[in-house]
N, C-alpha and C positions, 0 to 999 in steps of 0.2 A: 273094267269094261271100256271100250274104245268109246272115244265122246267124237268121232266125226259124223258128219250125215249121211242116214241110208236113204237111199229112193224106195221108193213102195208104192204100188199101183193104187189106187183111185182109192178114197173110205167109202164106207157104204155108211149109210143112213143106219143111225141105234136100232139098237134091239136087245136081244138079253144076251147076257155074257158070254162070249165066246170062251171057245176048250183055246188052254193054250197053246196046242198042238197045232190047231187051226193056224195060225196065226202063225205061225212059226214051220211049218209044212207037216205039221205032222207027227212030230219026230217024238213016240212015247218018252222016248229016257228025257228030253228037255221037260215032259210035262212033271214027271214025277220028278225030273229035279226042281223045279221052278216051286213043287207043291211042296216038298219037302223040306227046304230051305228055310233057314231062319230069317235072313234077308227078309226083304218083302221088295217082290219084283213087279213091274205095276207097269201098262201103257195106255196114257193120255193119251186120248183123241180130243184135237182142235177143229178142224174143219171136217163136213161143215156143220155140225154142230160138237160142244161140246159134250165128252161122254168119259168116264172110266171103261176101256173097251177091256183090262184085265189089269188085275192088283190077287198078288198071292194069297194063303188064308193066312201066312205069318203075319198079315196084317192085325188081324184081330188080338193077338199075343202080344203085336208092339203096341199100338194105340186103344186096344177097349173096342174098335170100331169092327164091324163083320164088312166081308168084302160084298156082300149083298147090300148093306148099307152104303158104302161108296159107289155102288153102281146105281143103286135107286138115286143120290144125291151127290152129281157130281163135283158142286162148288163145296162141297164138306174136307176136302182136303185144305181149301182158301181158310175156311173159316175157322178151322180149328190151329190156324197157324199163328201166331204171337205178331201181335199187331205190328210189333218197330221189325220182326225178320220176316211178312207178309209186303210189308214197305221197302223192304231192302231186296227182298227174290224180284219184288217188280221194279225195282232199277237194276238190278243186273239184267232182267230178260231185254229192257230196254238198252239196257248197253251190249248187249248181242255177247253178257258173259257169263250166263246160264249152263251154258254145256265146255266149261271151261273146266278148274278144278273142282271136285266136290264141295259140295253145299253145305252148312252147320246152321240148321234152323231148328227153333225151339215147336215144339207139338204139343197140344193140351190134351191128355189122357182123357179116355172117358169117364177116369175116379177124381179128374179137377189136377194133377199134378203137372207141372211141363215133362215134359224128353224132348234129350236132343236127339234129332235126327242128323245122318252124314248122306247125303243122296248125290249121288253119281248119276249125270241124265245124259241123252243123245237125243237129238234132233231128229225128225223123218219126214222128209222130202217127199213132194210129189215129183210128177216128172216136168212140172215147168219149176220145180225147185222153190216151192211153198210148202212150207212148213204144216204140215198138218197134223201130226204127232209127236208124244214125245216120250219115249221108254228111258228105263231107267231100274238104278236098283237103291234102297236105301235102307239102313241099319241104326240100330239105337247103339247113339253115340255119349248116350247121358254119362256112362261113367266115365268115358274115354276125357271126355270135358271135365268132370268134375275132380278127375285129377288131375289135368292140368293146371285147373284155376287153383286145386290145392299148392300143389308143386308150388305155383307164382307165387301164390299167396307166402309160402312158406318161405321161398328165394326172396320177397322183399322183404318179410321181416328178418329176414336172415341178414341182406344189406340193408335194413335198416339199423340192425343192432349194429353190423360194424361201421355204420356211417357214422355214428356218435361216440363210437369206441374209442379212448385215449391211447392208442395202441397203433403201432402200420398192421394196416390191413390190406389186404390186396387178393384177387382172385386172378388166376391169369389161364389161360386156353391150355387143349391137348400140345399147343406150340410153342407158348410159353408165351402169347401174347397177353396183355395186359386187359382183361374184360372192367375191372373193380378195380379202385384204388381209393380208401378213406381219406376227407380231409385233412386226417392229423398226418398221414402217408404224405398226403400231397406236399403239408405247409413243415413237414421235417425234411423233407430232401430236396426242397426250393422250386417243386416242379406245382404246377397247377391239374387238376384233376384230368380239364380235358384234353392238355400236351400229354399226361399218360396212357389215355385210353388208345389200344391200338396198337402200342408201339410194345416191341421184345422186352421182356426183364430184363434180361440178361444183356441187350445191348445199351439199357440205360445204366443199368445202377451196377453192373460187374465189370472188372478192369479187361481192358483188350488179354490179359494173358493169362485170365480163370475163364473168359465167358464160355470159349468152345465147350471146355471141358466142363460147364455143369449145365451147361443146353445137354451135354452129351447124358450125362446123370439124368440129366430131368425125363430126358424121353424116355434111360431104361426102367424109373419109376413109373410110368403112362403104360409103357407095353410091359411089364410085368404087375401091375397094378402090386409093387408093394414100393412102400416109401417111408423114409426116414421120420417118423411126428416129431422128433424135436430136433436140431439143431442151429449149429451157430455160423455166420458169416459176416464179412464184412461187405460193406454198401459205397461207392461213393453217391452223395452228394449232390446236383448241380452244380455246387462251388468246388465240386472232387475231393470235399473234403470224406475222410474216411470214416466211417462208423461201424459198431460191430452192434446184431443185431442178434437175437435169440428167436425161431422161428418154433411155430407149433403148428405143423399143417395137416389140410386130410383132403381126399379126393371128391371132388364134386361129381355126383353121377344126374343123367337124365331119367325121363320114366324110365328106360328098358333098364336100367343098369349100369349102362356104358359109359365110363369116365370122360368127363368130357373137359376136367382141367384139376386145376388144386387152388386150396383156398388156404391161407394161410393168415397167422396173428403174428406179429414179431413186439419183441419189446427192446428200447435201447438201454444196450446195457453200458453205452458209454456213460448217457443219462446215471445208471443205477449207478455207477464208480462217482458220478457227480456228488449222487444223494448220502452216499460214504463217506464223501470228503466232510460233506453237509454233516452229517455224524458226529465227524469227525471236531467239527466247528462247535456244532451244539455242546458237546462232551465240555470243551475247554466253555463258553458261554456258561454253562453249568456251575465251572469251575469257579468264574469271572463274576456270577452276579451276587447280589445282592442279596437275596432271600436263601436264607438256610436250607440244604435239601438234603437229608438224610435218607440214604437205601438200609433194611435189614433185611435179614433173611426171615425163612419161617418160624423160627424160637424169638424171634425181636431183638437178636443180637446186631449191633449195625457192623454194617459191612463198610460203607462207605459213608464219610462227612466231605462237605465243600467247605473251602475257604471261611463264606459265609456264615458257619454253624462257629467256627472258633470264634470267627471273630465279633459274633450275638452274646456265647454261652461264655467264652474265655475258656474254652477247653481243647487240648489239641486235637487234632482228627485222630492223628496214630495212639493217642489216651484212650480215645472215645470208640476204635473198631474192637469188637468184641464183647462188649458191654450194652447192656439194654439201658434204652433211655433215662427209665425210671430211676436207674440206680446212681444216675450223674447229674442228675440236671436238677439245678436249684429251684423250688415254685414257690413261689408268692400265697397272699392269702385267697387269692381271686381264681387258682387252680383248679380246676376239675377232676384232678385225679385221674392217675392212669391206671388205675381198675376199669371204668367202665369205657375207657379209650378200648382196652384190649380185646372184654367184651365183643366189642362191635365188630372187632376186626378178624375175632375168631370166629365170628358168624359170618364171615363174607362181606360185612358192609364195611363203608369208606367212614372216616367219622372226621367233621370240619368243625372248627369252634374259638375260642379264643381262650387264653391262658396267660398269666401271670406267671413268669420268671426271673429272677432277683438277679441280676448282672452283679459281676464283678466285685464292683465298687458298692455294693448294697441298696443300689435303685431298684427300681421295679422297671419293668420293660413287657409292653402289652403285646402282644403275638397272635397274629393270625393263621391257623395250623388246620391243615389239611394232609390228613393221612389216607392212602388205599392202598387195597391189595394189590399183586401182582398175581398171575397167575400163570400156569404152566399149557402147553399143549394138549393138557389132557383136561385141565379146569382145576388141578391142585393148586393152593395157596403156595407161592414159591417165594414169596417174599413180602414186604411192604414198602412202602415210599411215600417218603412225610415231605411235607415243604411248610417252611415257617415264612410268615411275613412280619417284622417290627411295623406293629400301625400305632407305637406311644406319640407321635408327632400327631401321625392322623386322627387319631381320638382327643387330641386337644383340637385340635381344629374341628372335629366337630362337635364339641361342644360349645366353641367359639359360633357355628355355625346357629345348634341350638337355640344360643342364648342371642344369636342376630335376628331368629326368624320370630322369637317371643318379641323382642320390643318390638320389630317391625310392626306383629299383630298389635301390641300396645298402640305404636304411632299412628294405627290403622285409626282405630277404634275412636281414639283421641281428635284427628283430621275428622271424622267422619260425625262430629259433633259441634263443630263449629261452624259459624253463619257469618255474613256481613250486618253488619250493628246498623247504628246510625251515626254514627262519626269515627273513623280512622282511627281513632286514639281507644272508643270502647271496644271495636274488633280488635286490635293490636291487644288489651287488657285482656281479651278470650283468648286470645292466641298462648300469650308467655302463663295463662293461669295453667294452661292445657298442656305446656311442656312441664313444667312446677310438677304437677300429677304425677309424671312418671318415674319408675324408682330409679333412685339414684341422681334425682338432678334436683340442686339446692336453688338455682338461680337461673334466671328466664329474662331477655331483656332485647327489644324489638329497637334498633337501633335505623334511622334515615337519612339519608345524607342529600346536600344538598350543593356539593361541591368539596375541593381534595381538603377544607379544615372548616367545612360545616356538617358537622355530625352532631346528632341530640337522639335523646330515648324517646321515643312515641311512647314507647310502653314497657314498663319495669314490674317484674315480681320477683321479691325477693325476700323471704320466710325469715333471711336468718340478717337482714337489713343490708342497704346500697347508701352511699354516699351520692349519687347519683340522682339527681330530680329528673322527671318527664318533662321534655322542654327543653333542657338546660343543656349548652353546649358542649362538647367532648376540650377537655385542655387541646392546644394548638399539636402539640405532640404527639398525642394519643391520636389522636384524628388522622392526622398526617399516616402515622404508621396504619391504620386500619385503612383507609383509602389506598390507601397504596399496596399493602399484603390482601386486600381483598382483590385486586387484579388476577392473582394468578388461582384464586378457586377456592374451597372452602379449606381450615386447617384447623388444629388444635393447638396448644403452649401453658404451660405454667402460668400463673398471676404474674408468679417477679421473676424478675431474667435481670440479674446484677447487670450485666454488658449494655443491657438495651435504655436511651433515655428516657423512653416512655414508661420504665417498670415500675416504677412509683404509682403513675397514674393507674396503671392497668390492675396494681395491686388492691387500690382501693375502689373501684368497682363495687365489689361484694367481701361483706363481712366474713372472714375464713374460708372466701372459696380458692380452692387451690391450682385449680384446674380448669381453663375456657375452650369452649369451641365455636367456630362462627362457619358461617355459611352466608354469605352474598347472595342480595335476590337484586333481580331488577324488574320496572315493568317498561316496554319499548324502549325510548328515548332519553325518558328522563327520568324518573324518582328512580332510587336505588336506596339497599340499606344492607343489613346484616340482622342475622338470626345469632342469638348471643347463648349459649347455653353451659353451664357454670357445675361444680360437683365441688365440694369441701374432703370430701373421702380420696386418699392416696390412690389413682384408678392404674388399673390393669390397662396393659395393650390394648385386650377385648374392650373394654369401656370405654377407652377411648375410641375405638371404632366405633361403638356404639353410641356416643354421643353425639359424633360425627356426624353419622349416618341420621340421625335425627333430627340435626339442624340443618340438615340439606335437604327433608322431606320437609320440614316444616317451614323454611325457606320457598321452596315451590308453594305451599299452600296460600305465605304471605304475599308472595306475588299474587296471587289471584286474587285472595280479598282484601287485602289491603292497597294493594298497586293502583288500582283504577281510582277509589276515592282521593288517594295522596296526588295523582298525578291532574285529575279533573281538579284541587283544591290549588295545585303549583299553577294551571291554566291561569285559572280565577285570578291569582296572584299577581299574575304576572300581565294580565287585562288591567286588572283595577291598578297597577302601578304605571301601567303606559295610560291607562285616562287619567289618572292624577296629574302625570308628566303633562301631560294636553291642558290641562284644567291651570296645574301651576306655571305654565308660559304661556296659557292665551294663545297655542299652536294652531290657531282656526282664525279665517277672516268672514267678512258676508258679502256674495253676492246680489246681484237684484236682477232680473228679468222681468220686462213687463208685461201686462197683459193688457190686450190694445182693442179697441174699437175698430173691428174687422174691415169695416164699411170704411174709416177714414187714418187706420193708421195710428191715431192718438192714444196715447197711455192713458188708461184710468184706472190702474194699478199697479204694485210691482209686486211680485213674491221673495220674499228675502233667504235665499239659500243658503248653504255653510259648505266653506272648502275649507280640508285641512293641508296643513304645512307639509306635511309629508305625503302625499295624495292618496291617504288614505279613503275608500269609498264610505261617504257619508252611512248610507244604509249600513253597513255591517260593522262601520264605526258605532253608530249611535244603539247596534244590536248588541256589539258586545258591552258596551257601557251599560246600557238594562241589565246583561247576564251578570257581572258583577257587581251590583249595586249601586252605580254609579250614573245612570240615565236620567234622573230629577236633574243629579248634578251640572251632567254636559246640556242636556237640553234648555237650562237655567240658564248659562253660561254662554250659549250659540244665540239665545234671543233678546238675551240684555245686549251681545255686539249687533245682532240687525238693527233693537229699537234707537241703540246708541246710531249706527251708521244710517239711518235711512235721514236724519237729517239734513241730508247734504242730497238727496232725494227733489226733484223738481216739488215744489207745492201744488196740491190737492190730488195727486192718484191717491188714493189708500195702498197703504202696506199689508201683505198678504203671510202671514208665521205658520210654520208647520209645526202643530205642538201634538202631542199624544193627550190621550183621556186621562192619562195618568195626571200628567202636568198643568190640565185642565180642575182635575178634582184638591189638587195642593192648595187651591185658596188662594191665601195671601201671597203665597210664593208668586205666582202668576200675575196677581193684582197687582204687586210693590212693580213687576216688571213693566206690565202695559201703562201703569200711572204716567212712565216717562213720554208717553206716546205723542209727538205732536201733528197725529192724523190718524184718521179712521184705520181701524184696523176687524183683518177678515182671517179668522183661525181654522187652517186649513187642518180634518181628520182624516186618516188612511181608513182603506176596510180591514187594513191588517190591525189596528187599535180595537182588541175589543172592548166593547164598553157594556158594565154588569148595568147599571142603571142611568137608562137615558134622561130621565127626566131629572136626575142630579147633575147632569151635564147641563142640562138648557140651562136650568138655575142658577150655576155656577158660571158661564157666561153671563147671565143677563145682570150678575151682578156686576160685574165687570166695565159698562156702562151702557148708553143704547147705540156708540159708534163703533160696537164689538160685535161683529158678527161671525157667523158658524161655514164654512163650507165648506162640502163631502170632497177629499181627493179621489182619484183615479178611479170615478166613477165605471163601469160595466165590468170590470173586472173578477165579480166574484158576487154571490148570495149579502154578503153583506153589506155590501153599498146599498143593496134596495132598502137594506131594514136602516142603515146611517137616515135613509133619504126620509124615510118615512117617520122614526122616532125621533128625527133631532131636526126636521123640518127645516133645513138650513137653509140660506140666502144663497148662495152656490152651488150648483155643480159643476164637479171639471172631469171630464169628459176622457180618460184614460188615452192617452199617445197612439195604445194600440187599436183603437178604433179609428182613431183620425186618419191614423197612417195608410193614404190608397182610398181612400173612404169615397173619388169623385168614380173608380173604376170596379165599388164594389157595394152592390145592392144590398149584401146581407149585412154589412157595416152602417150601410147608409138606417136601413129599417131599423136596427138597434138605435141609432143616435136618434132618430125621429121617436122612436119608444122613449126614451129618454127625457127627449123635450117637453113629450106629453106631460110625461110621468113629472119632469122638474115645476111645468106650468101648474100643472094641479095644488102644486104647492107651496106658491108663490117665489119660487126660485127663481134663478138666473143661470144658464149653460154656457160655461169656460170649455172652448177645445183645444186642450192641451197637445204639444206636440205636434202646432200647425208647418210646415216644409215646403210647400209648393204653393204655386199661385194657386192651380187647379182644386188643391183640396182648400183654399181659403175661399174661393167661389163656392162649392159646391155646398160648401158650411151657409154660408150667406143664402144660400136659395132653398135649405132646410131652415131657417129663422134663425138659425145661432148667430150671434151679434159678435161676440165674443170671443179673443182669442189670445195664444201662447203660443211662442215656438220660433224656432230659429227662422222661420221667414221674415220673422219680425225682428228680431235681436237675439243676443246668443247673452247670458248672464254676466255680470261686469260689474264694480263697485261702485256703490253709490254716484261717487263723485264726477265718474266718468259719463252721466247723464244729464244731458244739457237741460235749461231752461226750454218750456214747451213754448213753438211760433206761435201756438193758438191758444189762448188765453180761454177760449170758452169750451175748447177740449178739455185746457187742464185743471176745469173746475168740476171736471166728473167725479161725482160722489155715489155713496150709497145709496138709490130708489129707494122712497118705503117700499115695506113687504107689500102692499096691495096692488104694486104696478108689476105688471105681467110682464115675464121678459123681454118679449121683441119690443118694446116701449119703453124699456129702461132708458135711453140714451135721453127720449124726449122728458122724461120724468126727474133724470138726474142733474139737479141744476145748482145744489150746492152741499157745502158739505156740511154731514147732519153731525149738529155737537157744537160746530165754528160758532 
C-alpha cells in the first residue's frame, strides 16, 4: 500500500460503524475484499475526536478481539500494545516516521500471548493538511519474527562456534567478499579480523595469477549452487609467505533459500607435515630415552624394543622381537607374575604396578610398569604397549625420605617437651638429655663460645662417658678449628682425621663415638655455641643426614632457650667487670654544689655529687652496678670519696650524701663511713628507692647520730615522695628541678610548690628548690616562703677545694635548726652547729 497522504473531505462526528463501501464510494467488490482478507484492514479516526471508524473481522482471528469491541473502545488498540513498542510507535509518530516503512510491534492476545504484528499505515489529510486519520493494513508477523530470531540465533552460534574454532574459518559473500573471519584465521595469516572484514578473498590471500580464475570458479558454484566440499589450495600470508590449506565448505542460505555466500573450515596442512616431522622426532625421542618401552601385538609377541629395554633387561631388541615377555625376562622374588598381568589385559584393562627383575650381573632392579591396550578403528585389541620406569634409586631415596620424616616427627615430639629452667646450664642439661633419647645417638653435648679459643660445654650427656667436664675449656686447638668450621654452617666428620691437629682432641670427646655432628647457633650479637651430636655405630649417608638435620633443629631450639639467659648472664658479666674496673682504680671524683640562703646568697650546705672518669651518667652508672650486684659496693665507695673530700669544704655548711634505702639499712657499713664526718650531715632519698619498712629506716639513721639527718630528693615528682614525706618525716624537702623550672610564669607549678610547703610545714620540714636558673624564679620562691635554694644561678658543681672561705662568718655557721622551728624561721634559729 502506498504510505503518501490522502486528502478527504471533513470527519463527521462518531457514530456506529460505517459499511466499508461507504467510505470508500461504495465499491462492493472492495467491501468483500476488505471482509474477506486475512489482513486486517482498519481506519483510525483522529480528529476530532478519536474513533475506530472501520477495522476488518480478520481482526478478531488475529488478536481474540471482535471488531465491535474496538469500535465500542477505541484506545484498546494502545493498550493492548507492549509497553517498550507503545513507547517506541510514539517516538516514531513524533518523529513524523510512522508512515514510513512498516511497523513490527508486539500485540497481546486475548489468551495472554504476544504477536507480532507488521502494519503498513497512511496518513489522511484534511484539506488545510491536518492529519485526521489514519488507514492502514496490518498482518501477524509472529512467525515471520520468530524465524528470524531463530535463524540469528542459530547464525551466532554458528559464529560462535567457529570463533573459538582452532581452525581458519571464514564465511565470505555471493561476491566473495569477506563477511566472517576467525581469530585463528586472522592470527595465522598476520591480518587482524577487522582489515579482513570487507575486503575480496581472493584479492587478499590468492596470488595475482590464480585469483581471476577462482573468483571465476567461485561465482559458477553461486549460480549453479553445486560446489566442491573439500578441497586443497594454497594461501599467501601477509608476509606472502605460502601455505596450503584443506577447505571443507557448504553454502550459506537465507530464510527463502537463496545462497547468499559459503562458509568454509580449512585446516593447515603445512602445520600437519610439521606435526609428522614432530612424529617423526618423537619416534627417535622414543628411541633416545631412558624408560624401556616395549610394543606387542595382540598374542603378546613384542614387536618392538627401544634401546632402553636392552640396556635395563641386557637383552637385544632383535633377540627379544617375537617372543613374549614372560618367556625372556628374568624376575626377582618381589614379581607379580605375568599371569594376572595378562588377565587384565585380555579383559581391556591397562595394568600398572611395580616388579622386580634380576639384571645382568644378578642385582635386583625395581621397575615401575605400565602396560595398555591399543586398539583398532573398530575397538578390537590390536596390540599392547608397556613402558618400564627403573625407580631402584628412587625407592632408596624414599625411604631415606621415610626415615627423615620419622625422626623429624621424633625431633618434633622431643622440641615440643622442653622449657626454659632456671639457670642456663639446667636447660642446656634438658636439651642434650632430649637428644640422648633419640635412636641412634650415643652423645649429646651443648657447647658456648665465648671468642675464637674460648669454647666449654654448658651441658654434656653422655651414656657411654666424655672426658669432657661442664665448664672446662676446649684444648686451644680444638676450639680454634671449631670456631672457625662453624663459620661456614652446620657439618658432620669422624672423631679422628690422622691429617688434622686437633684429631686427638676431637677423639677424646666421647667414649667410642665415631661419628660427630655440629650445628652452630647464635643469639643477636653475642653468645654463640654449637649443638654437638655424637653416634658410636658406623652410619649410613641417611644417618648422617639424619643427625645432621637434628642438630640444626635442635640448634634453633637452643638459641631460643638458651640464648637469652647466656646472653643477659655475658651482660651481667661484662657490667660487674667494668664496675670492678671503677671500683679497683677509684675512676670517680666528688663534686660539691651548694645550697644557699636565697635571701642572701650564703651556703649553708653542699650536696656532694660523683662524676665519673669516663663520663659515664651517674644514674645509669650506679643502675647498672645495683643490677649486677655491685651497688652497696660503688655507692660505698662514691661516699667514702665525698666524706674524705668535703674536708677541704668551707667550715660549717653541712654536707648533703645521696644514699639509697638499701645503703641506709647495711648498718655498720654506712656508720664506719659517716664516723669520718667532720660536719653535720643530710642523707638525701629519691622516690625511686623503694623502701619495705620506714620506720627501720628512721631507726637506722637515728643511730647514726643526732647531726644525721633524712631528706626526701626530687620531691612532686611521683606518688611516692608524698608517702617518703610522710613515713620518714625528714628534715628536707627538695623540691624537683621540674617544678622550679618557669615556676614565676606558671600558676599551676606555683600551687604544687605552696601544696608542698604546707605539706613540708606540717611536718616540721625545711623546702630546698632544686634547679634554681634565673633571678625571676629565685624571687618568686622567696615570695612563696622557700628560703632555700640550688642551682646553677647560684653555682654550677666543682670540687671541694675550689670553694673559698665564706666573707661572712655568721652565714657560715648555718647549721641544722631543731625539728621544732618552722621553715621560713630556719635562718633565724640556725645559729650553730648541732654535735660541735
Amino acid at each position: 500500500m502506498s504510505t503518501r497522504a490522502h486528502r478527504s473531505p471533513p470527519a463527521t462526528t462518531a457514530g456506529p460503524p460505517p459499511d466499508p463501501s461507504s467510505v470508500h464510494g461504495g465499491d462492493d467488490r472492495f467491501r468483500l475484499l476488505a471482509e474477506r482478507s486475512r489482513d486486517v484492514i482498519f481506519r483510525y479516526r483522529l480528529r476530532p475526536d478519536r474513533a475506530v471508524e472501520y477495522v476488518s473481522p480478520s481482526i478478531q482471528t488475529l488478536t481474540g478481539y471482535t471488531a465491535a469491541e474496538l469500535y465500542a473502545d477505541p484506545n484498546l488498540p494502545f493498550r493492548r500494545l507492549h509497553p517498550e513498542d507503545r513507547a517506541a510507535l510514539a517516538q516514531r509518530t513524533r518523529d513524523g516516521r510512522l508512515f514510513g516503512e512498516p511497523i513490527l510491534a508486539r500485540w497481546l492476545h486475548r489468551d495472554g500471548r504476544h504477536i507480532w504484528l507488521e502494519q503498513s499505515s497512511t496518513e489522511i489529510l484534511d484539506e488545510d493538511g491536518r492529519r485526521i486519520a489514519i488507514e492502514g493494513v496490518a498482518r501477524d508477523a509472529t512467525r515471520s519474527v520468530e524465524a528470524r530470531e531463530a535463524i540469528a540465533a542459530s547464525e551466532a552460534r554458528f559464529r560462535s562456534a567457529l570463533q573459538d574454532l582452532k581452525l581458519h574459518a571464514t564465511i565470505v559473500d555471493r561476491e566473495g567478499r569477506i563477511v566472517f573471519a576467525n581469530p585463528y584465521l586472522a592470527e595465522r595469516t598476520g591480518w587482524t579480523q577487522a582489515e579482513l572484514l570487507g575486503r575480496n578473498t581472493f584479492d587478499v590471500f590468492d596470488s595475482v595469477e590464480t585469483r581471476e580464475a577462482k573468483r571465476a570458479s567461485y561465482r559458477e558454484a553461486i549460480t549453479s549452487e553445486v560446489s566442491v566440499p573439500t578441497w586443497e589450495s594454497d594461501w599467501f600470508t601477509r608476509d606472502r609467505e605460502v601455505v596450503r590449506i584443506a577447505w571443507s565448505s557448504n553454502f550459506v542460505r537465507d530464510v527463502s533459500g537463496r545462497i547468499e555466500g559459503i562458509a568454509s573450515v580449512g585446516e593447515d596442512v603445512t602445520k600437519r607435515q610439521q606435526q609428522e616431522a614432530g612424529h617423526a622426532r618423537l619416534a627417535a625421542a622414543v628411541d633416545q630415552t631412558t624408560e624401556a618401552i616395549v610394543v606387542m601385538g595382540p598374542e603378546g609377541r613384542i614387536q618392538y624394543a627401544n634401546p632402553a629395554f636392552e640396556r635395563s633387561s641386557g637383552i637385544k631388541a632383535a633377540d627379544a622381537v617375537g617372543r613374549r615377555p614372560w618367556c625372556i625376562l628374568p624376575t626377582g622374588p618381589a614379581h607379580p607374575g605375568f599371569g594376572p598381568i595378562r588377565r587384565e589385559l585380555q579383559a581391556g584393562r591397562s595394568w600398572s604396578g611395580a616388579w622386580d627383575l634380576i639384571r645382568p650381573d644378578g642385582s635386583f632392579r625395581r621397575e615401575e610398569v605400565s602396560v595398555a591396550s591399543v586398539r583398532d578403528a573398530t575397538g578390537v585389541i590390536a596390540g599392547y604397549v608397556a613402558v618400564a620406569r627403573d625407580v631402584t634409586r628412587i625407592r632408596e631415596i624414599q625411604d631415606i625420605l621415610d626415615s627423615a620424616t620419622l625422626q623429624r616427627a621424633r625431633v618434633a615430639r622431643a622440641l615440643g617437651h622442653l622449657a626454659v629452667c632456671d639457670s642456663p646450664e639446667a636447660t642446656g642439661n634438658g636439651i642434650t638429655d632430649a637428644i640422648v633419647d633419640l635412636p641412634g645417638v650415643d652423645f649429646a653435648m651443648l657447647l658456648v663460645s665465648d671468642g675464637a679459643a674460648e669454647i666449654s660445654p654448658l651441658a654434656i650427656t653422655a651414656p657411654l662417658g666424655s672426658v669432657l667436664k661442664v665448664g672446662e675449656r676446649l684444648p686451644h686447638d680444638l676450639a680454634t678449628h671449631l670456631y672457625q668450621r662453624a663459620q661456614d654452617g652446620p657439618w658432620s666428620q669422624p672423631c679422628s682425621d690422622p691429617t688434622a691437629d686437633w684429631s686427638t682432641s676431637m677423639d677424646g670427646l666421647a667414649a667410642d663415638v665415631t661419628t660427630l655432628a655440629f650445628a652452630p647457633w647464635a643469639h643477636g650479637q653475642g653468645t654463640s655455641g654449637l649443638i654437638v651430636i655424637g653416634t658410636s655405630r658406623t652410619p649410613t649417608a641417611v644417618d648422617d643426614r639424619a643427625q645432621l638435620s637434628t642438630a640444626v633443629e635442635f640448634a634453633a631450639t637452643t638459641r631460643t632457650l638458651v640464648g637469652p639467659a647466656l646472653a643477659e648472664r655475658g651482660v651481667a658479666q661484662r657490667r660487674r667487670a667494668e664496675i670492678d674496673g671503677v671500683l679497683r682504680t677509684s675512676a670517680f671524683r666528688a663534686v660539691f654544689q651548694p645550697i644557699v640562703d636565697m635571701s642572701t646568697g650564703s651556703a649553708i650546705g653542699y650536696e656532694a655529687l660523683t662524676r665519673f672518669d669516663d663520663g659515664a651518667s651517674p644514674d645509669e652508672r650506679f643502675a647498672a652496678a645495683g643490677r649486677c650486684g655491685r651497688g652497696i659496693e660503688l655507692e660505698s665507695a662514691t661516699l667514702e670519696r665525698a666524706i674524705a673530700d668535703s674536708i677541704d669544704l668551707p667550715a660549717g655548711p653541712w654536707i648533703s650524701l645521696n644514699v639509697s634505702a638499701s645503703m641506709i639499712m647495711t648498718g655498720d657499713q654506712l656508720a664506719t663511713i659517716v664516723r669520718r664526718r667532720t660536719r653535720p650531715v643530710v642523707l638525701e632519698i629519691t622516690e625511686h628507692d623503694a623502701i619495705d619498712d620506714y620506720e627501720a629506716v628512721r631507726d637506722a639513721v637515728a643511730l647514726l647520730g643526732p647531726d644525721v639527718r633524712i631528706a626526701v630528693d626530687d620531691a612532686g615528682t611521683g606518688v611516692a615522695n608524698f608517702n617518703h614525706i610522710v613515713q620518714l618525716r625528714p628534715d628536707f624537702v627538695k623540691i624537683d628541678s621540674s617544678l622550679v623550672r618557669g615556676v614565676d610564669n606558671d600558676l599551676t607549678r606555683q600551687a604544687l610548690i605552696i601544696g608542698l610547703h604546707h605539706f613540708a610545714r606540717t611536718t616540721n620540714g625545711w623546702l630546698v628548690a632544686e634547679g634554681v636558673e634565673t633571678e625571676a624564679e629565685r624571687r618568686a620562691l622567696l615570695a612563696m616562703g622557700i628560703d632555700f635554694g640550688q642551682g646553677f644561678l647560684f653555682a654550677r658543681p666543682t670540687a671541694a677545694r675550689a670553694w673559698e672561705q665564706p666573707q661572712m662568718p655568721a652565714a657560715s655557721e648555718v647549721s641544722l635548726a631543731p625539728r621544732c622551728c618552722t621553715p621560713h624561721r630556719a635562718r633565724e634559729a640556725v645559729t650553730s652547729i648541732v654535735g660541735a
